[in-house]
N, C-alpha and C positions, 0 to 999 in steps of 0.2 A: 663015531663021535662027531659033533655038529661042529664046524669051525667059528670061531668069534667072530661079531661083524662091527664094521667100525662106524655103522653107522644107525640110529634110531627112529625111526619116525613116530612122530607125535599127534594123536587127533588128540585133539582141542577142541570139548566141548564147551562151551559157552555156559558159566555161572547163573541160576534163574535170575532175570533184571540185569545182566551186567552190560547188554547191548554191544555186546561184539558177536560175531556170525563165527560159523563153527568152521574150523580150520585145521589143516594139516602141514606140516611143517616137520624137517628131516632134521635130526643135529648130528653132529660129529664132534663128541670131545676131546679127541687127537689133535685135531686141526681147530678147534676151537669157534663152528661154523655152524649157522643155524640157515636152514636155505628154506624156502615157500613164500607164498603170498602173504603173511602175515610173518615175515622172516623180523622185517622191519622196525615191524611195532613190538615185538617181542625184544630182539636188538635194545631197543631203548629202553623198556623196563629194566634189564639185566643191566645196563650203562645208569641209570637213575640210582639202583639198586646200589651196584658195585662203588658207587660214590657216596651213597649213604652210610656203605657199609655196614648196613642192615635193614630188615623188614619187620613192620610190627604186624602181627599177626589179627584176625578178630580178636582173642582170648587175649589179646597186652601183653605176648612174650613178643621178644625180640629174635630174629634168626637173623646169627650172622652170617652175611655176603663178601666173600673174599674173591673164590675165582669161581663163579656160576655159568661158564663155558667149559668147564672141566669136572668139576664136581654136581654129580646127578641129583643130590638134594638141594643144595643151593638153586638152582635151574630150578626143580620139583617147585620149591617155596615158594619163587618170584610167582609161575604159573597158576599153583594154586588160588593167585589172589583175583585170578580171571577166568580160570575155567578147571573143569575136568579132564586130566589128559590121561591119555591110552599107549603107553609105551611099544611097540615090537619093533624089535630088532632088524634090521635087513642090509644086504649088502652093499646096496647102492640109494641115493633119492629114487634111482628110474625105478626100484625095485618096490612094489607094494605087496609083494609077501615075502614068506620065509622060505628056502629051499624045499622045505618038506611040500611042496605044494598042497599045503593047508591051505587055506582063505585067512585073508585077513579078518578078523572078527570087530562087527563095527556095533 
């Protein structure tokens, strides 16, 4: 049985037209921590976000943003509105695959 890991990494494909470069970026919802080069910009969405206290979506629904450092849809939402992202699991940031020494699938 595989052990839980507390921590995600995220490629971040870039939206067609949305003029941001494609990016990888670790979170931790325990600790509430989103770490990479693009830690930053992300950071501020979810802070814009979590003030709005929600996001309109294309389609005119609203999703509510409560704690989007903890809960994986809220986070999901914000991102969506800028890229494509690729969730796996992993132990650490230093870590870019899974124990089972699979490859990371890009």
């Amino acid at each position: 049985m595989s052990e839980a890991y507390n921590w995600i990494r995220l490629e971040c494909i870039p939206l067609p037209d949305s003029g941001f470069d494609p990016c990888i970026v670790f979170w931790n919802p325990t600790e509430q921590t989103i770490l990479g080069d693009a830690a930053e910009q992300i950071l501020k969405w979810v802070r814009e976000a979590k003030e709005k206290g929600f996001i309109s979506t294309p389609t005119l629904s609203h999703f509510e943003i409560v704690s989007p450092l903890t809960q994986p849809s809220e986070l999901a939402a914000i991102l969506a509105q800028y890229y494509w992202v690729i969730p796996v699991p992993v132990e650490s940031p230093e870590q870019s695959t899974t124990n089972d020494d699979k490859p990371v699938l890009h």
